[in-house]
SEFIZA-3560 file (N, C-alpha, C; in Angstrom, 3 decimals):
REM SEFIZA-3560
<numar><xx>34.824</xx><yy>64.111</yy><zz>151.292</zz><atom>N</atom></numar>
<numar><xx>34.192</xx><yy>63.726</yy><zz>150.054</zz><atom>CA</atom></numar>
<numar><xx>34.867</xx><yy>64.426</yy><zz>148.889</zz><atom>C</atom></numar>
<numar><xx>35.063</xx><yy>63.383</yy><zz>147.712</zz><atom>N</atom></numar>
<numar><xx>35.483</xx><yy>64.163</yy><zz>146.683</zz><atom>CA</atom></numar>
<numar><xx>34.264</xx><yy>64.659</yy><zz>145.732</zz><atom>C</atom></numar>
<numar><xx>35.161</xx><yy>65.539</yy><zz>144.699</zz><atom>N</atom></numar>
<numar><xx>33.940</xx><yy>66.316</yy><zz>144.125</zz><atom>CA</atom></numar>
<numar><xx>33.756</xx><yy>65.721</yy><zz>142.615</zz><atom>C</atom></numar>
<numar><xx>32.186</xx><yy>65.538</yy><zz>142.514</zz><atom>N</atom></numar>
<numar><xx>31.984</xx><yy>64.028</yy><zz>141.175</zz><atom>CA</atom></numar>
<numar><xx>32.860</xx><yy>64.738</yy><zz>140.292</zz><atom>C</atom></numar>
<numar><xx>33.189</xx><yy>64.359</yy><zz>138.931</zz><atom>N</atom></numar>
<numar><xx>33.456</xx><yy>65.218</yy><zz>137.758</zz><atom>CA</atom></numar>
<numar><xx>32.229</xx><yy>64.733</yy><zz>137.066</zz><atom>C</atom></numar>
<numar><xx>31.812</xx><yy>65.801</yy><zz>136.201</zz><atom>N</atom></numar>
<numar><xx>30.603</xx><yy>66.067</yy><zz>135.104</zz><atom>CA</atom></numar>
<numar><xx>31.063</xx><yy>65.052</yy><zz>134.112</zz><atom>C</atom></numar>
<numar><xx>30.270</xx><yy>64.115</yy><zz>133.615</zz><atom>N</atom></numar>
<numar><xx>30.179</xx><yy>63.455</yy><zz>132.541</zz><atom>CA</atom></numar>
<numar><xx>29.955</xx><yy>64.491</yy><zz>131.033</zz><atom>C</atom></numar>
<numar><xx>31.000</xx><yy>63.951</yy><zz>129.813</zz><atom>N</atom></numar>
<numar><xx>30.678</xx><yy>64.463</yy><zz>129.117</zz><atom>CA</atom></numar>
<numar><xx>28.634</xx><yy>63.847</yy><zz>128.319</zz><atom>C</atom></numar>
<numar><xx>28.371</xx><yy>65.337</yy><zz>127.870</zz><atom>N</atom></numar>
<numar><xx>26.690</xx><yy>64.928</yy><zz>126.983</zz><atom>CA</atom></numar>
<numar><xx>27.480</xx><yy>64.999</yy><zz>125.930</zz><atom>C</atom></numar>
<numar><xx>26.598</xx><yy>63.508</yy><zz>125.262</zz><atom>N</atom></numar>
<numar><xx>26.839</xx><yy>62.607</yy><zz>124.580</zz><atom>CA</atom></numar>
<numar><xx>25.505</xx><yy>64.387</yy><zz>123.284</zz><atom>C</atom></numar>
<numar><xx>25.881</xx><yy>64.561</yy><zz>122.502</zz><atom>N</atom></numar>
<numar><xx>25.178</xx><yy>65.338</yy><zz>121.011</zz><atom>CA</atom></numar>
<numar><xx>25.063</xx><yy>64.423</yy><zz>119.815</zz><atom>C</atom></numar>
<numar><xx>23.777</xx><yy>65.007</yy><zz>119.564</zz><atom>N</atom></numar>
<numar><xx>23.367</xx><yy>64.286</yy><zz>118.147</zz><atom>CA</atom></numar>
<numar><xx>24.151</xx><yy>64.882</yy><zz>117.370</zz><atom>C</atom></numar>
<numar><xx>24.368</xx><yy>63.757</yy><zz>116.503</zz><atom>N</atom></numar>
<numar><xx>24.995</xx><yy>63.997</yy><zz>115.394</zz><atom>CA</atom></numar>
<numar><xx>24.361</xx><yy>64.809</yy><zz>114.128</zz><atom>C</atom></numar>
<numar><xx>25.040</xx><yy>65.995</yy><zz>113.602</zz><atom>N</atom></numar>
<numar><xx>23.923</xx><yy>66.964</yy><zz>112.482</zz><atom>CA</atom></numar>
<numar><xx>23.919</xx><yy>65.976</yy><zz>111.226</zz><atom>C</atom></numar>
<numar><xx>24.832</xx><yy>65.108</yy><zz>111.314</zz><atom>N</atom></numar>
<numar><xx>25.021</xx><yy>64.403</yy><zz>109.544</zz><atom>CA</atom></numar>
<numar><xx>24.004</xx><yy>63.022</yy><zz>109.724</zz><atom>C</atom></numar>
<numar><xx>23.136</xx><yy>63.152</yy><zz>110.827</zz><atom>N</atom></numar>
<numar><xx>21.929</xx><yy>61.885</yy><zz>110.732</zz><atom>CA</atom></numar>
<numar><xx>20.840</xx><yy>62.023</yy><zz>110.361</zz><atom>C</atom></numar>
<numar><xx>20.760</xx><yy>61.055</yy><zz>109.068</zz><atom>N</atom></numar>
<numar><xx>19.618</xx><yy>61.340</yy><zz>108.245</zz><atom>CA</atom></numar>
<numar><xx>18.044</xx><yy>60.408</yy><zz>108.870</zz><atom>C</atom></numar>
<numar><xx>17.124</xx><yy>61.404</yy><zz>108.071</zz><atom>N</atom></numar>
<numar><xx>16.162</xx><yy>60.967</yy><zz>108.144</zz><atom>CA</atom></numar>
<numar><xx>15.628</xx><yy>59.734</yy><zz>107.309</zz><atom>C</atom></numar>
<numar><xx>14.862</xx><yy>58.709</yy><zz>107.854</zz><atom>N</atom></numar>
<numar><xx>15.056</xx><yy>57.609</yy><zz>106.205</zz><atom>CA</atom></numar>
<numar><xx>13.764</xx><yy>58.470</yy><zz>105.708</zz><atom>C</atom></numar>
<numar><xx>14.077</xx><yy>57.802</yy><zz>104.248</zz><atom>N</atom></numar>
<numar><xx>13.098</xx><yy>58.701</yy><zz>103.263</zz><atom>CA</atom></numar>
<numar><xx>11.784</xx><yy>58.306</yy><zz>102.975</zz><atom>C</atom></numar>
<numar><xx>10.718</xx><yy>58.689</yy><zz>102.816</zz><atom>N</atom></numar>
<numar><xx>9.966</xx><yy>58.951</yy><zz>103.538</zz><atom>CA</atom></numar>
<numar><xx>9.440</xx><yy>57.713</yy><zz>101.521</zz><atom>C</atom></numar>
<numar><xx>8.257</xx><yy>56.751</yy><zz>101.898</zz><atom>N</atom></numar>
<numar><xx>7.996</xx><yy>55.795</yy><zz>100.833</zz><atom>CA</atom></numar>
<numar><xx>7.059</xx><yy>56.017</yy><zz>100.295</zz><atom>C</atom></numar>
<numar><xx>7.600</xx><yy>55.995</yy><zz>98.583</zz><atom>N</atom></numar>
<numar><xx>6.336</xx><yy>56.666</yy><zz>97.556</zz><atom>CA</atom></numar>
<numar><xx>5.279</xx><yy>55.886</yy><zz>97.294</zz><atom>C</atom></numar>
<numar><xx>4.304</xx><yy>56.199</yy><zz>97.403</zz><atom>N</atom></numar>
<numar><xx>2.772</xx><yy>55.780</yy><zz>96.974</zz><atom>CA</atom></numar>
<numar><xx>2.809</xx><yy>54.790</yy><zz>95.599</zz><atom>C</atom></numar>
<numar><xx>2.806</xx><yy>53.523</yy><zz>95.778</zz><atom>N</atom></numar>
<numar><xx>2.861</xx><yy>52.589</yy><zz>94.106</zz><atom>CA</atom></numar>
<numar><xx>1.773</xx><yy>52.956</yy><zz>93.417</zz><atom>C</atom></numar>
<numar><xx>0.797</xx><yy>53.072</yy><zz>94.155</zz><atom>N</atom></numar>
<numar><xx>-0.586</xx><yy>53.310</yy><zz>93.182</zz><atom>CA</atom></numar>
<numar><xx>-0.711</xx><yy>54.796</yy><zz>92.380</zz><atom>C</atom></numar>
<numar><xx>-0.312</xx><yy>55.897</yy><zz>93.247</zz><atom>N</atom></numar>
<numar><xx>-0.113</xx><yy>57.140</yy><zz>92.522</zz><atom>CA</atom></numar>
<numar><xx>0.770</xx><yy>57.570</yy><zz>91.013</zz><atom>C</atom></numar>
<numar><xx>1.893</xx><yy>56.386</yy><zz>91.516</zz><atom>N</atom></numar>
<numar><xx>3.133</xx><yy>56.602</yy><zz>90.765</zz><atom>CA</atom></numar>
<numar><xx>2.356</xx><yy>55.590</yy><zz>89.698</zz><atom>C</atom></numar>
<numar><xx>1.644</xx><yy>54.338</yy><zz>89.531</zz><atom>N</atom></numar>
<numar><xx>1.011</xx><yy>54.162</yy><zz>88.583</zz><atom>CA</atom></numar>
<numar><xx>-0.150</xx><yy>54.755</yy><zz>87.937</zz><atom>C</atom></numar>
<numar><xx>-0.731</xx><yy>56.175</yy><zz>88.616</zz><atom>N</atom></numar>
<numar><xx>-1.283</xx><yy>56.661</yy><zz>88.317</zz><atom>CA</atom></numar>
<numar><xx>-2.792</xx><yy>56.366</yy><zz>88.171</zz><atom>C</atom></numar>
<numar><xx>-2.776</xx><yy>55.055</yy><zz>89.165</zz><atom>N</atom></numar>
<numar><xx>-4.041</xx><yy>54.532</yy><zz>89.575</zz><atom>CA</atom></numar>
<numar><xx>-4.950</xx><yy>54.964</yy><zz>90.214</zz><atom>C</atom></numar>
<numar><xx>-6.233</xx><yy>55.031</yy><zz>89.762</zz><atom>N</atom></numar>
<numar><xx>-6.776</xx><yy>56.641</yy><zz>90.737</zz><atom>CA</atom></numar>
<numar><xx>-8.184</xx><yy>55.370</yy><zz>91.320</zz><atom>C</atom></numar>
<numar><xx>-8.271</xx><yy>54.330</yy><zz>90.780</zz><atom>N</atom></numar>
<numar><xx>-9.487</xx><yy>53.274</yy><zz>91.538</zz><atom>CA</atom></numar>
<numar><xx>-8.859</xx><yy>51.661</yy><zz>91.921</zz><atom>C</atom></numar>
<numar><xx>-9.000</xx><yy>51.486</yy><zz>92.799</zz><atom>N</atom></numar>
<numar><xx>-8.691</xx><yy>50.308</yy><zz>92.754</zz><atom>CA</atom></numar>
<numar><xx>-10.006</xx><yy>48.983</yy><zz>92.506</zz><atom>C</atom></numar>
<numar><xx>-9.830</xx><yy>47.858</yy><zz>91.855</zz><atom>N</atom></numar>
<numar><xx>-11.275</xx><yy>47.201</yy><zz>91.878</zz><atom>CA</atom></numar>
<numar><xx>-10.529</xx><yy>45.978</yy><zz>92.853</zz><atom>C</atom></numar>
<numar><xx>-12.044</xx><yy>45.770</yy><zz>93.247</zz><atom>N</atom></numar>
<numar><xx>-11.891</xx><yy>44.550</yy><zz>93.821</zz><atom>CA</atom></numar>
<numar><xx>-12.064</xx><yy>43.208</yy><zz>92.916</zz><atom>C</atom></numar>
<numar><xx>-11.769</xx><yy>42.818</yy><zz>92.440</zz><atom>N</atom></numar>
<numar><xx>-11.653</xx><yy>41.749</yy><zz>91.291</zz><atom>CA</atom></numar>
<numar><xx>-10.343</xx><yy>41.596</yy><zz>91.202</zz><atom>C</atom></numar>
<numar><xx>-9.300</xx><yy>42.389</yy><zz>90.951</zz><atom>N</atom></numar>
<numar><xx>-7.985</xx><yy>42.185</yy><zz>91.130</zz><atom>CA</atom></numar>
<numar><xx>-7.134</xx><yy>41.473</yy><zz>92.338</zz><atom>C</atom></numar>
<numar><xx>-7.356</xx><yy>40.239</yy><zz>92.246</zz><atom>N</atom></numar>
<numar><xx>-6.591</xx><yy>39.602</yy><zz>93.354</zz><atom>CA</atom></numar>
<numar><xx>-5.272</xx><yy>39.686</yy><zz>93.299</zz><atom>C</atom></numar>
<numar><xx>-4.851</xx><yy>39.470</yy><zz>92.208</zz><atom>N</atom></numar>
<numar><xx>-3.360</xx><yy>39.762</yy><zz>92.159</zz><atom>CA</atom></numar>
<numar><xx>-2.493</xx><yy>40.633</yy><zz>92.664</zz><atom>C</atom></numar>
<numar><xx>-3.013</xx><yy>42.334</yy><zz>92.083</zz><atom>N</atom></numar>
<numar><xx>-2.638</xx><yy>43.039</yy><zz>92.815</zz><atom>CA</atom></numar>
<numar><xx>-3.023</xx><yy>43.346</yy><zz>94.482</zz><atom>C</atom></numar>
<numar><xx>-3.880</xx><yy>42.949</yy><zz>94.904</zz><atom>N</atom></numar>
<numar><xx>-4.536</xx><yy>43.017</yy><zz>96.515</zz><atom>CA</atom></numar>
<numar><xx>-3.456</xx><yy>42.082</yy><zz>96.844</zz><atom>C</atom></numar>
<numar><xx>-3.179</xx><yy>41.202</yy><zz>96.354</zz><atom>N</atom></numar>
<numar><xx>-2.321</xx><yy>39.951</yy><zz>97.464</zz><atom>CA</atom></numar>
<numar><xx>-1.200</xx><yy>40.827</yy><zz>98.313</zz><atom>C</atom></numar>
<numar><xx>-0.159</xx><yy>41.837</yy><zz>97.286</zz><atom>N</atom></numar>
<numar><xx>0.640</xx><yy>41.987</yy><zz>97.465</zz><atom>CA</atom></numar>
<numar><xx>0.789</xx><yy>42.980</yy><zz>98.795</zz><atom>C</atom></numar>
<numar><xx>-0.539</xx><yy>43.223</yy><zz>98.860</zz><atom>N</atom></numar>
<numar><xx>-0.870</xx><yy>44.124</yy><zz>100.400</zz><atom>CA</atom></numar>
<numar><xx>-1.305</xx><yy>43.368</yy><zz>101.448</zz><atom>C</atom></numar>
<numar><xx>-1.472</xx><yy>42.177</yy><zz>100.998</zz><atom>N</atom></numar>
<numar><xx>-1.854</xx><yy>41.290</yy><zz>102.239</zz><atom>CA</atom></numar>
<numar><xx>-1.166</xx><yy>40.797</yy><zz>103.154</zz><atom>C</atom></numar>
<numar><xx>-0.784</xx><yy>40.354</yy><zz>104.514</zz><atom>N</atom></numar>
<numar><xx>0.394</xx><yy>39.379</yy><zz>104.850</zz><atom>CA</atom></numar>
<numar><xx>0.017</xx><yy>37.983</yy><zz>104.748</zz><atom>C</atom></numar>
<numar><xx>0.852</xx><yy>37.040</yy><zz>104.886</zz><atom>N</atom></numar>
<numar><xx>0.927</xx><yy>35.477</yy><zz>104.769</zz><atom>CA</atom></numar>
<numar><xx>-0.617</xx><yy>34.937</yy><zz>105.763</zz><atom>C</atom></numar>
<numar><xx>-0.542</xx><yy>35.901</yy><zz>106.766</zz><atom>N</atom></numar>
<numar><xx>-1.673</xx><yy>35.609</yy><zz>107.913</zz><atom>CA</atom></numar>
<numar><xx>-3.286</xx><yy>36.298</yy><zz>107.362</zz><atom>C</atom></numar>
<numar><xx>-3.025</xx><yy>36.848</yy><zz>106.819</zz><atom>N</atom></numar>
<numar><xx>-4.268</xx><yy>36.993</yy><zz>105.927</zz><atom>CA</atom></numar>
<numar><xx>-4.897</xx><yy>39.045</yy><zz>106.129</zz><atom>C</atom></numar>
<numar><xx>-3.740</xx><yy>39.629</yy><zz>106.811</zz><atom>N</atom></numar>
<numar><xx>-4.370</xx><yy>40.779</yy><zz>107.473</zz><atom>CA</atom></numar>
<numar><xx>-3.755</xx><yy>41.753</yy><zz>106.861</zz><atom>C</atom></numar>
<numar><xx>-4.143</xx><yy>42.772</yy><zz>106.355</zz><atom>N</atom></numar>
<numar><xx>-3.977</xx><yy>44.082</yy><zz>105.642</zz><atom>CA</atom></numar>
<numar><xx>-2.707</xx><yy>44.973</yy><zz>105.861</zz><atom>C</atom></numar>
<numar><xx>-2.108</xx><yy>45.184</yy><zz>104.799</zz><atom>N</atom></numar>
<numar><xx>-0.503</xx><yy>45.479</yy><zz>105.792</zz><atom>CA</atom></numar>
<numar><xx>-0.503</xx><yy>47.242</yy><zz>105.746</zz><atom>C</atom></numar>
<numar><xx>-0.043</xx><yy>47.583</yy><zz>107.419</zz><atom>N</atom></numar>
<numar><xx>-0.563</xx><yy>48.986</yy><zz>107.854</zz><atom>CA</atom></numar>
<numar><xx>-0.139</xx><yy>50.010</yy><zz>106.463</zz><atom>C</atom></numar>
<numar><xx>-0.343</xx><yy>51.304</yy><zz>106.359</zz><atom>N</atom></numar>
<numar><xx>-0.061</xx><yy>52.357</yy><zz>105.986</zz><atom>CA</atom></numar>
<numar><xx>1.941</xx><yy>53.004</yy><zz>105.592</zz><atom>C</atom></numar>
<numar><xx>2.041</xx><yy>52.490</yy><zz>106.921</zz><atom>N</atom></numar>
<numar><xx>3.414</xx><yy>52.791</yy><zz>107.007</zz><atom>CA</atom></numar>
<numar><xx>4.337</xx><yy>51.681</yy><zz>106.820</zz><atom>C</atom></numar>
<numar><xx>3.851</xx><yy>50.650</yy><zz>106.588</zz><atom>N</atom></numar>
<numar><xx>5.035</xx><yy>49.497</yy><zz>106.077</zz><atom>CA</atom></numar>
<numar><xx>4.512</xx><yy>49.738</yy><zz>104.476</zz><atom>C</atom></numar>
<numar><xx>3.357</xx><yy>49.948</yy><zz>103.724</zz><atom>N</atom></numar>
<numar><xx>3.114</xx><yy>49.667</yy><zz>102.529</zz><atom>CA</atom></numar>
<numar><xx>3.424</xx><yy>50.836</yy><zz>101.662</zz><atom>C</atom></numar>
<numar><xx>3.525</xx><yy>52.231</yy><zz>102.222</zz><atom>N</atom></numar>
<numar><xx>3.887</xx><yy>53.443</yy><zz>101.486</zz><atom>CA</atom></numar>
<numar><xx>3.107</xx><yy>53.960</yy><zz>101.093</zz><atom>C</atom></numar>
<numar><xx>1.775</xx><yy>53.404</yy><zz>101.124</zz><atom>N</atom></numar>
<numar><xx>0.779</xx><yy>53.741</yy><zz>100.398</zz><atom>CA</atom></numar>
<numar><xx>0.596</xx><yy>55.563</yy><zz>101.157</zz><atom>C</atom></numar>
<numar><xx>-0.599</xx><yy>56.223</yy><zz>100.416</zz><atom>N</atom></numar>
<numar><xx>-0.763</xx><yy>58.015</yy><zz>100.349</zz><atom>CA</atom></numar>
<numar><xx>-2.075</xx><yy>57.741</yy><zz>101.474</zz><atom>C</atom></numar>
<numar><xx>-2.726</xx><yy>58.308</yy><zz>101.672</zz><atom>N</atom></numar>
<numar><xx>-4.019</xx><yy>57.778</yy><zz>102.773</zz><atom>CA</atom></numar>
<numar><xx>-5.012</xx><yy>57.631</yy><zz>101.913</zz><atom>C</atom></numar>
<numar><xx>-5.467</xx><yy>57.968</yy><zz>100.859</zz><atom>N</atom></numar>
<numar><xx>-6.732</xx><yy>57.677</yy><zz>99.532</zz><atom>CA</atom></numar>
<numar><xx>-6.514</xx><yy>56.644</yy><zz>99.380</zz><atom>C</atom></numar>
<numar><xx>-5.232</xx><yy>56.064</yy><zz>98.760</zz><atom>N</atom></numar>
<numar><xx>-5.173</xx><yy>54.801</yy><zz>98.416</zz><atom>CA</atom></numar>
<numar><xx>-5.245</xx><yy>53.610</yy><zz>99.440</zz><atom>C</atom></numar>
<numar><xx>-5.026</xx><yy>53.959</yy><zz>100.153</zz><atom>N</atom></numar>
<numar><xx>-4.772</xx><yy>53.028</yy><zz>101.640</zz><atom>CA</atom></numar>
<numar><xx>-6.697</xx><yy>53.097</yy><zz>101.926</zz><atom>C</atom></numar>
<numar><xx>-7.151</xx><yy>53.998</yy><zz>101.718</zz><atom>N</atom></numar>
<numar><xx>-8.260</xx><yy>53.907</yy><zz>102.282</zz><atom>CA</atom></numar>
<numar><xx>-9.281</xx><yy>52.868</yy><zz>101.163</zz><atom>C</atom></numar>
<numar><xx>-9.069</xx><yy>53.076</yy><zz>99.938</zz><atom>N</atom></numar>
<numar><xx>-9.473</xx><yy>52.504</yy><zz>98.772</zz><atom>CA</atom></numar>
<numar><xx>-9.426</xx><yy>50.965</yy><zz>98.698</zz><atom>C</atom></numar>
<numar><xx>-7.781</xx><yy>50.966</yy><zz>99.015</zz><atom>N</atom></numar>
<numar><xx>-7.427</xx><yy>49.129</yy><zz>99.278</zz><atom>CA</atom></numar>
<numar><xx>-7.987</xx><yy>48.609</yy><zz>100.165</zz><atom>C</atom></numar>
<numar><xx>-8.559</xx><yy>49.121</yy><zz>101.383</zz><atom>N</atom></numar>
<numar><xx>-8.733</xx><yy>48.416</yy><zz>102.417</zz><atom>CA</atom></numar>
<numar><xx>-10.410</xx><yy>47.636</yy><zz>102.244</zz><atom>C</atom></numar>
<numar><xx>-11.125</xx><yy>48.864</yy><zz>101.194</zz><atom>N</atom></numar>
<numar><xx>-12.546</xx><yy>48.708</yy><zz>100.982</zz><atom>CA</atom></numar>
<numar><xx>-12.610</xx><yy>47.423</yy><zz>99.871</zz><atom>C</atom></numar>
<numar><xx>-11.479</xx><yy>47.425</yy><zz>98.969</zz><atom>N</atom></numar>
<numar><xx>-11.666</xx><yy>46.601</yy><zz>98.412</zz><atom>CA</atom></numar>
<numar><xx>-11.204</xx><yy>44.885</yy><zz>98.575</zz><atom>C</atom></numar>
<numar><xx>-10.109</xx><yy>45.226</yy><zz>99.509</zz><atom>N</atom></numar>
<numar><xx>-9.597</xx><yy>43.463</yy><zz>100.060</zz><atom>CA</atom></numar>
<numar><xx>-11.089</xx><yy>43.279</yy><zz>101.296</zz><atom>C</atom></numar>
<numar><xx>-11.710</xx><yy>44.327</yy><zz>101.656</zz><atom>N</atom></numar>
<numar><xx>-12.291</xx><yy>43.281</yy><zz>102.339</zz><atom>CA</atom></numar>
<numar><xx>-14.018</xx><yy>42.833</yy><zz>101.330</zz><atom>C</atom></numar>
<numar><xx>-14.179</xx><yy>43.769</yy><zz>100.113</zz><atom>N</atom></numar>
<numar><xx>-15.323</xx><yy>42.962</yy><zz>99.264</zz><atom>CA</atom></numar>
<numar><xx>-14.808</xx><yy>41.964</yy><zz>98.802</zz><atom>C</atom></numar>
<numar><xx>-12.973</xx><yy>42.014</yy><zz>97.931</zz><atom>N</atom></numar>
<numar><xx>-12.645</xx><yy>40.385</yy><zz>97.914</zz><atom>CA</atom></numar>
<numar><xx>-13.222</xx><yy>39.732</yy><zz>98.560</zz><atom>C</atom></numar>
<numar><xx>-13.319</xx><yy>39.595</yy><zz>99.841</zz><atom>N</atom></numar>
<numar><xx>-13.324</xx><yy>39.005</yy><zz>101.148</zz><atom>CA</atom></numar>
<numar><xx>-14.477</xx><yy>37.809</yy><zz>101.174</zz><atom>C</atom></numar>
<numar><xx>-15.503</xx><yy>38.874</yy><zz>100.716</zz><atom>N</atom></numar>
<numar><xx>-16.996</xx><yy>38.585</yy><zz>101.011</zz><atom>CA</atom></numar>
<numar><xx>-17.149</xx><yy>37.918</yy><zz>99.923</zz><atom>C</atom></numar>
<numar><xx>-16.380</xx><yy>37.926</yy><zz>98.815</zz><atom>N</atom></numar>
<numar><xx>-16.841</xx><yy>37.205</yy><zz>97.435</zz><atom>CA</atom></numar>
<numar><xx>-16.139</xx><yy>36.130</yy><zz>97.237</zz><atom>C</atom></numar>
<numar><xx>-14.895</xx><yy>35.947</yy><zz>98.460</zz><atom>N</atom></numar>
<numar><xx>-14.362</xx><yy>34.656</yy><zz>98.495</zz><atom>CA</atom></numar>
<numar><xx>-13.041</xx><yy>35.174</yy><zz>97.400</zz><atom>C</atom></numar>
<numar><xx>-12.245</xx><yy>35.970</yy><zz>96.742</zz><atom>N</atom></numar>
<numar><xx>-11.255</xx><yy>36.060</yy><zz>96.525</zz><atom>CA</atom></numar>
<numar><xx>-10.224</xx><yy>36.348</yy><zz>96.514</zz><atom>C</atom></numar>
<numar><xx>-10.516</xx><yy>36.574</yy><zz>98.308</zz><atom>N</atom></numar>
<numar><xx>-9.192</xx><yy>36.638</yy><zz>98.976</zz><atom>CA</atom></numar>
<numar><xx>-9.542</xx><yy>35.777</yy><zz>100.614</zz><atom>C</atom></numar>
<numar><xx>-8.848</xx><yy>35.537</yy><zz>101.118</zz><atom>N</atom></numar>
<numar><xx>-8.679</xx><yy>34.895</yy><zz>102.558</zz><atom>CA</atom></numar>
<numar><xx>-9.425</xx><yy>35.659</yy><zz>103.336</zz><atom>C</atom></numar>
<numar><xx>-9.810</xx><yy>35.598</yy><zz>104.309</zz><atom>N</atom></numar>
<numar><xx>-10.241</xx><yy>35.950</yy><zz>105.722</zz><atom>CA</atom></numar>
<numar><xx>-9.087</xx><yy>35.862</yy><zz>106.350</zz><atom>C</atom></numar>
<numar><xx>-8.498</xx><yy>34.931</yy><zz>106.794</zz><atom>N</atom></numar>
<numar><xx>-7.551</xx><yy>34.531</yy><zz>107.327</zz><atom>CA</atom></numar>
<numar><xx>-6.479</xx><yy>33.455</yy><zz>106.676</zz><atom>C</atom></numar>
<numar><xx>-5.152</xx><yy>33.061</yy><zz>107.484</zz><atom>N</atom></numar>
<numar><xx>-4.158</xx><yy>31.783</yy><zz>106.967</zz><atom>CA</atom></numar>
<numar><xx>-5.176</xx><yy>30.471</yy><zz>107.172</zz><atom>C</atom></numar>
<numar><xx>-4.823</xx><yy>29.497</yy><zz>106.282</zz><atom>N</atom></numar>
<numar><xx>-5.323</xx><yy>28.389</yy><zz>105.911</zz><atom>CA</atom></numar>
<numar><xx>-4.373</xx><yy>27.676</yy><zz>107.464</zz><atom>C</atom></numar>
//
């Protein structure tokens, strides 16, 4: 029998970045309430299917995320926003 040779280990690379980490729109507008009456701005958190888009695709801070969520779903109930896709 011959004797294996050792594979070289494959090392992370030190020059690989982290992606950067996404700023809060509502903070940076300095929006400290969100209302529910504003459909306009709620849409833009919505997806096409009608469902609340997570935390980490929207950038949002966790206050605000928690704020939007209370208010797309009173839209909801008042009919000025979707439940769901048509």
């Amino acid at each position: 029998m011959s004797p294996k040779k050792a594979k070289p280990v494959k090392r992370k690379s030190t020059k690989e970045r982290k992606p950067k980490r996404k700023n809060c729109g509502l903070c940076m507008e300095r929006l400290m309430t969100l209302d529910y009456k504003d459909a306009m701005r709620l849409r833009k958190y919505i997806t096409e299917r009608g469902k609340i888009v997570p935390r980490r695709i929207s950038g949002n801070c966790a206050r605000h995320q928690r704020a939007l969520t209370d208010a797309v779903k009173r839209a909801r109930v008042i009919a000025l926003l979707p439940f769901s896709a048509e």
